[in-house]
C-alpha positions in Angstrom: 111.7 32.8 117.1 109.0 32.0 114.5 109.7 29.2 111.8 108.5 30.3 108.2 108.9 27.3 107.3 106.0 25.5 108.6 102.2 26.6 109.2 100.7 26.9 112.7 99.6 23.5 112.1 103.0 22.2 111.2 102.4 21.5 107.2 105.1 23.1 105.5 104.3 26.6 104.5 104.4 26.7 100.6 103.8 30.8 99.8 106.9 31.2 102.3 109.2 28.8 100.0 107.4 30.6 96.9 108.8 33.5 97.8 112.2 32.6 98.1 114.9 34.2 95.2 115.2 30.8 94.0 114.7 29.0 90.5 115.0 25.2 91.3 113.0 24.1 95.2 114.1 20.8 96.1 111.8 19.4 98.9 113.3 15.7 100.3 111.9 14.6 103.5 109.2 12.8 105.4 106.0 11.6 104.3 102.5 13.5 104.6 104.3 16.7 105.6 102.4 18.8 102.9 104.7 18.6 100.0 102.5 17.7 97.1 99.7 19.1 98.3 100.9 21.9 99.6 102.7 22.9 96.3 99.7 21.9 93.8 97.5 24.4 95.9 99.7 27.0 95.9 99.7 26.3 91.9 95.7 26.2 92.1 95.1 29.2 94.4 97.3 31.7 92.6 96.3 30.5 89.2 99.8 29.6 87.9 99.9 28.0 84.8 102.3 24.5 85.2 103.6 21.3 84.0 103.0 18.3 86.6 105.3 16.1 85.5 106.3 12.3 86.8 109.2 10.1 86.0 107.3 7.8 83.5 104.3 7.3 81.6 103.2 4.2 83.2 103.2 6.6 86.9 101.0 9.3 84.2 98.7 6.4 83.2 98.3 5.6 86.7 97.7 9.1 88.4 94.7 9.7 85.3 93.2 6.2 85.0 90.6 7.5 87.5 88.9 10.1 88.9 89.7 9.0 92.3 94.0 8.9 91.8 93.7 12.4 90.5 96.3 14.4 92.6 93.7 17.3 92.5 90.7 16.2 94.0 92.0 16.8 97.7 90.8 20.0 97.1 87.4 19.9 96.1 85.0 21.1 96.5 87.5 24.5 97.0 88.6 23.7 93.3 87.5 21.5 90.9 90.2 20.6 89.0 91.0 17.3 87.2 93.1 15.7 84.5 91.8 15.2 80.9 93.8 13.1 78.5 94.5 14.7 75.5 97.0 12.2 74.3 98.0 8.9 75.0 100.5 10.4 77.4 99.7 13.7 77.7 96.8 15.2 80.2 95.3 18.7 80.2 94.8 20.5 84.0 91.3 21.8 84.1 88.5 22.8 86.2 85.1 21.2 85.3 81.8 21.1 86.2 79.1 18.1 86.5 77.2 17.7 84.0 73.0 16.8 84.4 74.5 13.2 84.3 77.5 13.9 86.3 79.7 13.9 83.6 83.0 16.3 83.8 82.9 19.1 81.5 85.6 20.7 81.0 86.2 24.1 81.7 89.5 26.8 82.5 93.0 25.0 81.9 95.8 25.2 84.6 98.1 23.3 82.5 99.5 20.0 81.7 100.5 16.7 83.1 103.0 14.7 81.4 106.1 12.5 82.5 109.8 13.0 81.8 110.0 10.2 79.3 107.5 11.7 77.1 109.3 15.4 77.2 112.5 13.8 75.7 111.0 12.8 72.8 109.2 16.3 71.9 110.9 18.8 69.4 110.0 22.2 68.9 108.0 22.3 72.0 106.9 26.0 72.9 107.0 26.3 76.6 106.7 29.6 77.1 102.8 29.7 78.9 104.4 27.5 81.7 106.2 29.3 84.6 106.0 26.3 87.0 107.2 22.9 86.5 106.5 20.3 89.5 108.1 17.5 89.1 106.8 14.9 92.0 108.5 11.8 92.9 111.5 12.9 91.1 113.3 10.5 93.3 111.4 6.9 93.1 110.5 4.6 96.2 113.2 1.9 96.6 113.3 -1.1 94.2 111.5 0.8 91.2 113.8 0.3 88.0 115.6 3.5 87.0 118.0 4.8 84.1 120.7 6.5 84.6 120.4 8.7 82.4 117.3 10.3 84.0 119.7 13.2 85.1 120.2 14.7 81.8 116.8 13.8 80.9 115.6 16.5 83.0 118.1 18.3 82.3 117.3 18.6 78.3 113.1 18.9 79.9 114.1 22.2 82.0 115.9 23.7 78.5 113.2 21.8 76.5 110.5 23.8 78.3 112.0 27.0 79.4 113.1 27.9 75.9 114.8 31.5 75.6 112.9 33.3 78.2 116.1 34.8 80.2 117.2 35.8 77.3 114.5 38.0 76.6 114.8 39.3 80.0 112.2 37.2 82.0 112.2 35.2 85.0 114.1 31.5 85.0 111.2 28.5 84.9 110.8 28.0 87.9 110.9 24.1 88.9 109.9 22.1 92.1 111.4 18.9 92.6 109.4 16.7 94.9 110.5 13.3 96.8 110.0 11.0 100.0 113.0 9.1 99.7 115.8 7.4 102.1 117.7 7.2 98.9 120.9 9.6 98.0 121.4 7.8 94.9 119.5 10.0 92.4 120.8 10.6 88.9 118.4 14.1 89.3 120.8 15.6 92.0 123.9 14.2 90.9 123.3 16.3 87.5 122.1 19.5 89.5 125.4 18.8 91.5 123.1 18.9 94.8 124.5 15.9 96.5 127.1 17.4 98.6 124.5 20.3 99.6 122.0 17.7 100.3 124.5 15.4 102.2 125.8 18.8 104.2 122.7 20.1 105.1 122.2 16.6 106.8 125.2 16.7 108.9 124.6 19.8 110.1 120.7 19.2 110.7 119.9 22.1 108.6 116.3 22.1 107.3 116.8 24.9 104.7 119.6 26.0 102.5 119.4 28.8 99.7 122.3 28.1 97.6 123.9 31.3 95.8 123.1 30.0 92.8 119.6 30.3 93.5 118.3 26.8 94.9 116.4 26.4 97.8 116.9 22.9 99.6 114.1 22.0 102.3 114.2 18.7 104.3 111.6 19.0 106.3 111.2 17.9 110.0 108.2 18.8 111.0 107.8 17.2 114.5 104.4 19.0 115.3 102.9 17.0 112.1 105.6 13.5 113.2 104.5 13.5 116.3 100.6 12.7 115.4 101.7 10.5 112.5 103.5 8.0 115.2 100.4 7.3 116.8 98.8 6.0 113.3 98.4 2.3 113.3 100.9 1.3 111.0 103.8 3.6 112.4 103.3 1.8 115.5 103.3 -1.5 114.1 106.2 -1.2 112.5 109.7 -1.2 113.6 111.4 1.9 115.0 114.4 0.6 112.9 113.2 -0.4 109.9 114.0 1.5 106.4 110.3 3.0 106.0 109.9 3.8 109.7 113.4 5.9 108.9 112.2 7.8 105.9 108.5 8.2 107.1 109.4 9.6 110.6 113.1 10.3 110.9 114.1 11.6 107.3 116.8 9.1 107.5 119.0 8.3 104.7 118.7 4.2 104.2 122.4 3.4 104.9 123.3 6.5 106.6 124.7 4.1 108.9 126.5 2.3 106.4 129.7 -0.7 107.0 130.6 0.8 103.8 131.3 4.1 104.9 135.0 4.0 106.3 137.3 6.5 106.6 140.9 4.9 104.9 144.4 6.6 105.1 145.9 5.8 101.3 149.1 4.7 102.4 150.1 1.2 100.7 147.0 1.9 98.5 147.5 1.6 94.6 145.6 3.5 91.9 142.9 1.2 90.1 140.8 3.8 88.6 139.1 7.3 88.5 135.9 8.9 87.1 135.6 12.3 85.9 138.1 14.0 88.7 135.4 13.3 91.0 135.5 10.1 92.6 139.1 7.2 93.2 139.7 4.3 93.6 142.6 2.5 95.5 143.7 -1.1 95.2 144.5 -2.5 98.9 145.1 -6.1 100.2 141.8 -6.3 101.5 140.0 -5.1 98.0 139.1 -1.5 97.3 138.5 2.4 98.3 136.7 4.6 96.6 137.0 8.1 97.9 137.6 11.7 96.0 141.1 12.3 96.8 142.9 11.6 93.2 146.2 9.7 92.2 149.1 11.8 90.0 149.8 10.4 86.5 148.1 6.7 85.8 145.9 8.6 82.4 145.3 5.0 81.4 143.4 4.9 84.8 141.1 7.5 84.2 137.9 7.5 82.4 136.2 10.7 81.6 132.6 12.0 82.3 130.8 11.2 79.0 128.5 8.5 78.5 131.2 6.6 76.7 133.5 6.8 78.9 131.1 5.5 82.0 130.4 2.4 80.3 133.7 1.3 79.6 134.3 1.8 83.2 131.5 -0.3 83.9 132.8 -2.6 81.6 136.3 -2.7 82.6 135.9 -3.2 85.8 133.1 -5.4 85.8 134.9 -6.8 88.9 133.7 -4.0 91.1 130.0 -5.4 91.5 131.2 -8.8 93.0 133.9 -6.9 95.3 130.6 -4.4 96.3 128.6 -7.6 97.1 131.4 -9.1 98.9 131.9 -6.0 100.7 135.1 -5.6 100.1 134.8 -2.1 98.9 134.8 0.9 101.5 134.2 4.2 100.4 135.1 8.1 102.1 131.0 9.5 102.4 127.9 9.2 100.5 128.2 10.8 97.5 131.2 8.9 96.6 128.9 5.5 96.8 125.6 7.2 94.7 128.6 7.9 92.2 129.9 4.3 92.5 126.1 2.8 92.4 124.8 4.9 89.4 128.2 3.9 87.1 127.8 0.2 88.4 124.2 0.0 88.0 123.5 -0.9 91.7 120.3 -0.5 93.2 
């Protein structure tokens, strides 16, 4: 049987994902499998005018401060593309040529680089021009300070940028979310309500799922591309069972593994609190569970989804985070802890 969704070579096979009926592509996996650069050529060869977009505009700064971090240069001298700042946080896409003193000119624009921060603060932004956005690193490396409300931040980019295109009868924006990650906890998928189809596709070793609401989930295992990347010097430096070694090589969750994950009948529990009907948790001699099956009655238990409402709860029960540390809180799967972590402000 032939897999579509790699290349001969093993890379992932970009045009094949392209051509999927979907509207949002989620690509979560491994390192060096082909997911940036497979996606930014695919933008580059079939001239598709886009939006590369990181999560901040210190990562912006970064990727532009020098010819040599520009995502785009892999490619020369096929294309000649680089990124121009325009603004202070705000880069145009173009192809250039060298100059008689090897300075870039500028010359056809592909489109814009920009971060998510800066798209919150535009108004009357006219996105039309744009069909692609790709957002890379949506999910950041572990330890790098994140807000929580980065979920409906790209939510309010998507609308911000797609404008009122299906309603004039054209195709959605189409976006590409990007990430190497051992790290469920992202605000991102919790707002796209992708966690559980994330978290399923894991248990069931699934690399590819096409929702029917048009998203394409890929987590990629790529063992013909794995398999050389074990014999690099660091991968076998490092241990086999370290966090890095488990999302470079093994697309494993961080705390897949997890003493907090515990399966807990309710029985002698009491209700302490729940947020938004999604998750629960249960007072028990031993401290707390936090799982989605919900108590009758207790309203003054129950905090709603809003902003407001999740820092109160934070408030409130301030006593969670010590319990966490303590680990005297168990919870039902992993979804139920991202929820926990993002309300708690827990990295």
């Amino acid at each position: 049987m032939v897999n579509n969704l790699y290349t001969p070579e093993g890379w992932l096979n970009i045009p094949y994902l392209a051509d999927q009926p979907a509207w949002l592509i989620v690509i979560i996996g491994k390192r060096q499998v082909g997911k940036t650069y497979g996606v930014l050529k695919y933008m580059l060869d079939n001239d598709i005018y886009h939006i590369l977009l990181r999560r901040t505009t210190a990562e912006l700064d970064t990727i532009s401060a020098s010819p040599d971090l520009n995502p785009y240069k892999v490619f020369e001298p096929e294309h000649k593309t680089g990124l121009f700042k325009q603004a202070k946080k705000l880069c145009r896409i173009c192809d250039y040529s060298l100059d008689g003193d090897d300075k870039a000119i500028e010359g056809t624009q592909r489109g814009i680089a920009t971060s998510l921060a800066e798209i919150a603060h535009i108004r009357g932004f006219n996105g039309d021009s744009f069909t692609d956005i790709v957002f890379d690193e949506f999910i950041p490396e572990k330890g790098v300070i994140t807000r929580r409300t980065e979920g409906d931040a790209f939510l309010n980019a998507y609308v911000t940028i797609s404008g009122n295109r299906e309603l004039a009868g054209r195709p959605p924006l189409r976006a590409w979310l990007l990430a190497n990650t051992n790290n469920i906890n992202s605000a991102i998928l919790e707002a796209l309500n992708l966690t559980d189809d994330v978290l399923y596709m894991r248990r069931k070793g699934r690399e590819e799922l096409l929702t029917d609401k048009g998203v394409l989930i890929v987590q990629p295992d790529s063992q013909r591309v794995i398999s050389q990347r074990k014999e690099t010097a660091l991968m076998k430096q490092i241990s086999n069972k370290s966090d890095f070694y488990g999302m470079a090589i093994e697309n494993a969750w961080s705390y897949d593994d997890s003493p907090y994950i515990k399966n807990m009948p309710l029985k002698g529990m009491q209700p302490a609190w729940g947020y938004d009907d999604s998750i629960f948790a249960w007072k028990h001699p031993g401290g707390y569970y936090v799982c989605r099956a919900p108590f009758r009655g207790h309203s003054d238990c129950k905090y709603e989804g809003s902003r407001t409402d999740r820092e109160r709860l934070a408030i409130e029960w301030s006593i969670m985070k010590p319990y966490y540390y303590a680990a005297c809180i168990s919870f039902s799967d992993l979804r139920t802890l991202a929820i926990f972590k993002t309300i708690f402000n827990i990295d």
